[in-house]
C-alpha positions as CSV (number, residue, x, y, z in Angstrom):
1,X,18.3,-8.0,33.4
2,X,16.0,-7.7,36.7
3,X,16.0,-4.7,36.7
4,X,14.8,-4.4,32.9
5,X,12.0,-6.6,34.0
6,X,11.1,-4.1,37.2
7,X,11.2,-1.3,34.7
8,X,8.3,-2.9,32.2
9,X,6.5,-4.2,35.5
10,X,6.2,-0.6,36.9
11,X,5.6,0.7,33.7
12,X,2.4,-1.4,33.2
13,X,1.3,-0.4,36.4
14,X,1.7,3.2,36.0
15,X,0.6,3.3,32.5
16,X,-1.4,-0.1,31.4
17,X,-3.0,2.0,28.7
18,X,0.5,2.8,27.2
19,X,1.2,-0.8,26.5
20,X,-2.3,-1.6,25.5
21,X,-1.9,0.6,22.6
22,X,1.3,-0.7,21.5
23,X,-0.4,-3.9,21.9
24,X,-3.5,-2.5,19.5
25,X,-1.1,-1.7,17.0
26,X,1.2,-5.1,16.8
27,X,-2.1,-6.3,16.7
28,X,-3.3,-4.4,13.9
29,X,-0.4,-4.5,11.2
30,X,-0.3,-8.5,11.1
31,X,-2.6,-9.0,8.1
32,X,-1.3,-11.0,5.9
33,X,-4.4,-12.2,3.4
34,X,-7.8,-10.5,2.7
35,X,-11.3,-11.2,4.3
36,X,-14.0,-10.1,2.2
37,X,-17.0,-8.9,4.1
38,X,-15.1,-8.6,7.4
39,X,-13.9,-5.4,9.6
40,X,-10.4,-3.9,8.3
41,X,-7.9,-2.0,10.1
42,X,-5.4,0.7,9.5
43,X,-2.2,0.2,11.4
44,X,-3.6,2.1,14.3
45,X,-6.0,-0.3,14.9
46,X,-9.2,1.6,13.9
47,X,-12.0,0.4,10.6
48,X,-10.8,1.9,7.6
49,X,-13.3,4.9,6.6
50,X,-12.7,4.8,2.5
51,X,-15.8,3.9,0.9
52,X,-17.2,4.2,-2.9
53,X,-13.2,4.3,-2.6
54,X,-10.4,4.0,-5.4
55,X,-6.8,3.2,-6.0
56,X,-3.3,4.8,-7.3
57,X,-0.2,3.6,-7.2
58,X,3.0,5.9,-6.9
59,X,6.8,5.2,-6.5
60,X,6.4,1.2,-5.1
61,X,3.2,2.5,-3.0
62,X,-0.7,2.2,-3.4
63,X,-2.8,5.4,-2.1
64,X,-7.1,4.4,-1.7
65,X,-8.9,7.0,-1.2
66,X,-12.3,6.9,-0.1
67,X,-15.4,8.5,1.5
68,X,-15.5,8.8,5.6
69,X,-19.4,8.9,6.5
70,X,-22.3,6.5,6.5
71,X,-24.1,5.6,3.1
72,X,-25.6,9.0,1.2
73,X,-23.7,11.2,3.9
74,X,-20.2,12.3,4.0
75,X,-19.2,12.8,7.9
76,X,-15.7,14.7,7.6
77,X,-14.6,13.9,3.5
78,X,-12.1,11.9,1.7
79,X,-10.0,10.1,3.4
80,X,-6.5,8.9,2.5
81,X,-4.6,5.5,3.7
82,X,-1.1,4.0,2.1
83,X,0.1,0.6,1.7
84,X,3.2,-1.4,0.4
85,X,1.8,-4.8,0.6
86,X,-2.2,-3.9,0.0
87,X,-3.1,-5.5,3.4
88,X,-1.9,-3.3,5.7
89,X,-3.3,0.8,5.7
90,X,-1.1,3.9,7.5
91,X,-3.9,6.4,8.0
92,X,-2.9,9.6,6.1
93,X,-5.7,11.8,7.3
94,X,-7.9,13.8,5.2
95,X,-6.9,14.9,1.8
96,X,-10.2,16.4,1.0
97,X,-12.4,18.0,4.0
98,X,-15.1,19.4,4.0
99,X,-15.7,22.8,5.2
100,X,-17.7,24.4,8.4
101,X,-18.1,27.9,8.2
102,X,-19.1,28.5,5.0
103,X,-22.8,26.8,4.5
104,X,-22.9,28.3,0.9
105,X,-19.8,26.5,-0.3
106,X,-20.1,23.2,-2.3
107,X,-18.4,21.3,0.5
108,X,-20.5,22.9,3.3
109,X,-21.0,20.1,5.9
110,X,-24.1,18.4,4.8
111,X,-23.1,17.9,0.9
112,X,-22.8,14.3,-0.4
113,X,-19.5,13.8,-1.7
114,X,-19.1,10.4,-3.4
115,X,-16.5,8.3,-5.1
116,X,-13.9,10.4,-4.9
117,X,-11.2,9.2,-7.3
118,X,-7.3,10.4,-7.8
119,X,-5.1,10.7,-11.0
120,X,-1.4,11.9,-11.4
121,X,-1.0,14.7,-14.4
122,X,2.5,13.8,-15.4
123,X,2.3,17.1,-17.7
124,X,1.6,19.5,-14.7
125,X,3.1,16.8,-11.8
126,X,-0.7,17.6,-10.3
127,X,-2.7,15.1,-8.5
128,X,-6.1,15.9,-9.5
129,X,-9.2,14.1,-7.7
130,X,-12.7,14.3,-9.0
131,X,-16.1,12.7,-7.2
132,X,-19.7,12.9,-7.4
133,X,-21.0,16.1,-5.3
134,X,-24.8,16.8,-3.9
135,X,-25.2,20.1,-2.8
136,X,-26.5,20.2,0.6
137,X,-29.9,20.4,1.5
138,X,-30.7,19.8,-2.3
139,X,-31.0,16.1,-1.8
140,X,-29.7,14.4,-5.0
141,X,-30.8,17.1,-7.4
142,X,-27.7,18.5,-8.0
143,X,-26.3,16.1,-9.7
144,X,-22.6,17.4,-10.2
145,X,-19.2,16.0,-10.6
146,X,-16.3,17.7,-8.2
147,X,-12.8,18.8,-8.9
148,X,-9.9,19.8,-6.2
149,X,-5.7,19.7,-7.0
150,X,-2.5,19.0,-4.7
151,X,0.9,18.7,-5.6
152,X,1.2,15.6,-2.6
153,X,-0.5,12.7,-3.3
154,X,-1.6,12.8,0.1
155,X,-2.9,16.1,-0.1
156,X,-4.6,18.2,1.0
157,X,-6.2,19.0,-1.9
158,X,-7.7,22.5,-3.0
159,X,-11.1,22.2,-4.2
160,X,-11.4,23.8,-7.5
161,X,-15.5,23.8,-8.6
162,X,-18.2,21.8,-9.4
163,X,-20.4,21.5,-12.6
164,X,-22.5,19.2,-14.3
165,X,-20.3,17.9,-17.1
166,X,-20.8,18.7,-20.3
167,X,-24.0,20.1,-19.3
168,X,-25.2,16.8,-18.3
169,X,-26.6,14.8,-14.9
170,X,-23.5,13.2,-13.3
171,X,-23.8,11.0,-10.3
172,X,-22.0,8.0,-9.5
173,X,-18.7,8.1,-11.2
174,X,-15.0,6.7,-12.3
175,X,-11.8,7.9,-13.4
176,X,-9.5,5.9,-16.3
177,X,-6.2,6.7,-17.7
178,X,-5.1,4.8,-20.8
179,X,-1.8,4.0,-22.2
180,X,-1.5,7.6,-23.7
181,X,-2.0,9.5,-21.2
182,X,-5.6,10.7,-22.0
183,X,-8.1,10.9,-19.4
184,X,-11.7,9.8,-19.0
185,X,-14.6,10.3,-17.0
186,X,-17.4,7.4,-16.9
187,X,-21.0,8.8,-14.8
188,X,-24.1,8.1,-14.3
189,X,-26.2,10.2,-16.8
190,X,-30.2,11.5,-17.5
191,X,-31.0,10.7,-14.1
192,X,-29.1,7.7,-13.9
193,X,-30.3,5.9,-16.9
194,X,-27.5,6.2,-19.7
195,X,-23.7,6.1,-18.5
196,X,-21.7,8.9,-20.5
197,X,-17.9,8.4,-21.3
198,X,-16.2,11.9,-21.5
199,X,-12.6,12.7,-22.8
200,X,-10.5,15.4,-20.0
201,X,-9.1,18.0,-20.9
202,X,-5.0,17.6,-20.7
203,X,-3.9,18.7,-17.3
204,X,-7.6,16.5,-16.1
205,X,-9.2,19.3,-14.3
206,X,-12.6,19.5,-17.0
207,X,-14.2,17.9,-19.8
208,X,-13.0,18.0,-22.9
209,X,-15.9,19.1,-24.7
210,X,-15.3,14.9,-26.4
211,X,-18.1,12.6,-25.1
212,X,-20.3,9.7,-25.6
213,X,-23.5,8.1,-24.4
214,X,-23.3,4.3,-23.4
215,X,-25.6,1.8,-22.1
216,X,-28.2,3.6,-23.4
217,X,-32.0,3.5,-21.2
218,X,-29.9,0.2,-19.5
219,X,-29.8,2.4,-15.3
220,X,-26.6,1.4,-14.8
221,X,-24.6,2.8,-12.3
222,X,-21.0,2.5,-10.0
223,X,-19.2,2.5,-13.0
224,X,-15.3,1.0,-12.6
225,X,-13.2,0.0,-16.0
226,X,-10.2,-1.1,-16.2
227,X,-7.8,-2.4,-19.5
228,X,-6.2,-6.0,-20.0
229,X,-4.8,-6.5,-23.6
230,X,-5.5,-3.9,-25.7
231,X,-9.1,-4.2,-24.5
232,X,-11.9,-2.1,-22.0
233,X,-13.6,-3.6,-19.6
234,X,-16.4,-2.0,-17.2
235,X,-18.1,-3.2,-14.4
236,X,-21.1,-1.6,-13.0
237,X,-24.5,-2.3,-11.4
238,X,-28.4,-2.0,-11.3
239,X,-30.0,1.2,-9.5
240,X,-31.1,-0.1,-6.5
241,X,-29.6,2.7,-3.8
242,X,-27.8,0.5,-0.9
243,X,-29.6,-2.9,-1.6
244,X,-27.0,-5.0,-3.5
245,X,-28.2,-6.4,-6.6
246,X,-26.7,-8.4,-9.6
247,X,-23.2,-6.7,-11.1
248,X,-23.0,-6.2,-14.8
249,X,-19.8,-6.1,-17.4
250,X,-19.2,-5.3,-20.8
251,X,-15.9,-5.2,-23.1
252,X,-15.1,-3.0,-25.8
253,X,-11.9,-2.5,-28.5
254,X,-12.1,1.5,-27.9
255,X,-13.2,3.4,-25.1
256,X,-15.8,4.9,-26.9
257,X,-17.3,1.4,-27.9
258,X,-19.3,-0.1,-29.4
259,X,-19.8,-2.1,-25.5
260,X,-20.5,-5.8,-25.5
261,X,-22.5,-6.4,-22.5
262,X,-21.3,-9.8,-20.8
263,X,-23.6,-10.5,-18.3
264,X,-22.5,-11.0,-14.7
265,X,-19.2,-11.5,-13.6
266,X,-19.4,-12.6,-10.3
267,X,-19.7,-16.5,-9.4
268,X,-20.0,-18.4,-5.8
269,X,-22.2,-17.1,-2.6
270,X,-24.8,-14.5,-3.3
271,X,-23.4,-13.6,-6.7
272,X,-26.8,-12.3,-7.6
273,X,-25.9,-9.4,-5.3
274,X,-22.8,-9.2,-6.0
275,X,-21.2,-10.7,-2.5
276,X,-24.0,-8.3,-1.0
277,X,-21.4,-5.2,-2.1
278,X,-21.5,-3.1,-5.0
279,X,-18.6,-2.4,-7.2
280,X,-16.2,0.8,-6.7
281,X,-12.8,0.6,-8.6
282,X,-10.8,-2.2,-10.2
283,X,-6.8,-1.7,-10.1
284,X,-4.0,-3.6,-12.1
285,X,-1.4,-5.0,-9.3
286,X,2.1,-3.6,-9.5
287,X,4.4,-5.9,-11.0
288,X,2.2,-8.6,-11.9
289,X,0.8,-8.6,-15.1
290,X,-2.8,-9.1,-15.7
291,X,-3.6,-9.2,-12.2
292,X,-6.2,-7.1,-11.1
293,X,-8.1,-6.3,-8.1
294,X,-12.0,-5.4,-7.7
295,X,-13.0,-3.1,-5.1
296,X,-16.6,-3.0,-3.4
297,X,-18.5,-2.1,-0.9
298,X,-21.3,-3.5,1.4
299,X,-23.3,-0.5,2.3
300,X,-26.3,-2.0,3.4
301,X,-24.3,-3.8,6.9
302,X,-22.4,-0.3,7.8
303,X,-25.2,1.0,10.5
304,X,-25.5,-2.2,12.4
305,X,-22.1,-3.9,11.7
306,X,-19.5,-1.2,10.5
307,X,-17.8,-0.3,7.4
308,X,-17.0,-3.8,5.3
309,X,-15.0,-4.2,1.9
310,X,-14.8,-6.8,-0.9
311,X,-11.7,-7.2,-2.7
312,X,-11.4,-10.1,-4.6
313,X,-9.0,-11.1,-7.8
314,X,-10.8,-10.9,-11.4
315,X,-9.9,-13.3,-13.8
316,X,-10.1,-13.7,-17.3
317,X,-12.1,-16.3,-19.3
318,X,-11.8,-16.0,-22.9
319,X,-13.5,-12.8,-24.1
320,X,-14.7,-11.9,-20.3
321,X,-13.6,-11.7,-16.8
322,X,-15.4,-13.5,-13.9
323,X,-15.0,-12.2,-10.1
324,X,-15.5,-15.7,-7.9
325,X,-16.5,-15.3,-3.8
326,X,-13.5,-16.2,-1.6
327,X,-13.4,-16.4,2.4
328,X,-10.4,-15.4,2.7
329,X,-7.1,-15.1,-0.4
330,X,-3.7,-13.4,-0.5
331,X,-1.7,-12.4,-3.4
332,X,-0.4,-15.6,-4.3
333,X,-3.7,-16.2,-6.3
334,X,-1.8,-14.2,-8.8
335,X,1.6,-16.6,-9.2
């Protein structure tokens, strides 16, 4: 047994920085509740880079995907991180990157590439991601949605092209699967001020020709919707750029509407801004039934402070959900 103890001894000294990651790591896979608003780690002890993010769940384990750069500029492209338990993140690496040597493609470095979301194609077993694109050095005139394909969840993925659906302006974006397996794409439309709901094509890799406009003249954008008994929600916010401002919901009994606006949702400190985040994805909790969980993020703090995250539990109140402020909250919320 001494001579165990002269072995780790001489190993700190010849190596501290050995033991100091190990240390960094134990360190960094112990969460066992969320912190809204505060610095998160993967399991290699560095901030999680997945913002305008969202989720999908696979075979017992949740895959967020998310942007890695600083607010209106993507730094390397979407990122990929796993979970079982939602609190701790394994950093997959890049599923999406961008690309270097090409400034003429879409994804030259440079491009704005936002809310990247991922669906599963049980039809064509195809994960198919789509996101908001800006073509670089065009500022935020392009106004295009982007598709790219892998047969990993993981990836990587291959891009596959860009357009304006449907002809149309298309900025900030979600994805939403319902019961049958059809496909829908909710964006920002006519320079932000009407959202458009459009049907995908079956194996989710275009529009189906199939679309509506919603919240008419009503800016709305960050668009996230989710289902809970038979009924749509959606979630989305003001146009403000990074300043937070007050969220905004609505419920309808088809996807296509008519939308009930609700007013919003969110209750407790600085819920007129939204917890001072703005809204990316909500995702149903494996195995426990009407629990859902609503992603955001704080842009405005990431220069000065790093990238932050709000996830907080939704609950239901009648005919609407509310979204109250919490320090800190683990799953049990949902027992």
């Amino acid at each position: 047994m001494k001579s165990i103890y002269i072995l780790i001894a001489l190993g700190l000294y010849l190596n501290p920085w050995q033991f100091c990651i190990v240390s960094s790591n134990q360190q960094s896979e112990k969460y066992l509740s969320f912190s809204p608003g505060e610095i998160w780690n993967d399991t290699d002890g560095e901030p999680i880079e997945a913002h305008g993010g969202g989720m999908l769940y696979q075979n017992g384990t949740y895959y967020w995907f998310g942007e890695h750069g600083t607010p209106g500029r993507t730094k390397i492209g979407v990122m990929c991180y796993s979970s079982k338990d939602l609190y701790n993140w394994k950093n997959e690496g890049v599923a999406l990157p961008l690309t270097h040597d090409d400034p003429n493609h879409d994804l030259a470095e440079g491009c704005a590439l936002e809310r990247p979301k991922v669906i599963y194609n049980a039809a064509t077993k195809k994960y198919v991601m789509w996101f908001h694109l800006e073509l670089k050095g065009q500022g935020y005139d392009a106004a295009r949605s982007g598709v790219a394909v892998s047969s990993k969840v993981t990836g990587p993925y291959s891009f596959v092209q860009s357009f304006r659906p449907n002809k149309s302006m298309a900025r900030d974006m979600t994805l939403f699967v319902d019961d049958d397996g059809k496909a829908y794409q909710f964006y920002a439309s006519e320079d932000n001020q009407t959202m458009h709901v459009s049907l995908l094509s079956d194996d989710y890799l275009r529009p189906s020709g199939k679309f509506k406009r919603i919240f008419i003249g009503r800016s709305t954008e960050a668009p996230a919707v989710f289902k809970h008994r038979g009924r749509y929600y959606f979630i989305g916010s003001g146009c403000t750029a990074y300043a937070p401002n007050a969220a905004r919901s609505a419920v309808a009994n088809s996807i296509w509407g008519s939308w009930k606006e609700l007013g919003n949702p969110c209750i407790g400190k600085n819920a007129d801004k939204t917890f001072l985040s703005q809204g990316t994805f909500v995702f149903p909790v494996a195995n426990k039934p009407g629990a859902f969980i609503f992603m955001a993020d704080q842009w405005n703090v990431y220069e000065n402070k790093g990238p932050r995250y709000v996830w907080l539990p939704i609950h239901f109140d009648k005919d609407r959900f509310v979204i109250r402020w919490m320090e800190e909250w683990d799953m049990s919320v949902f027992d």
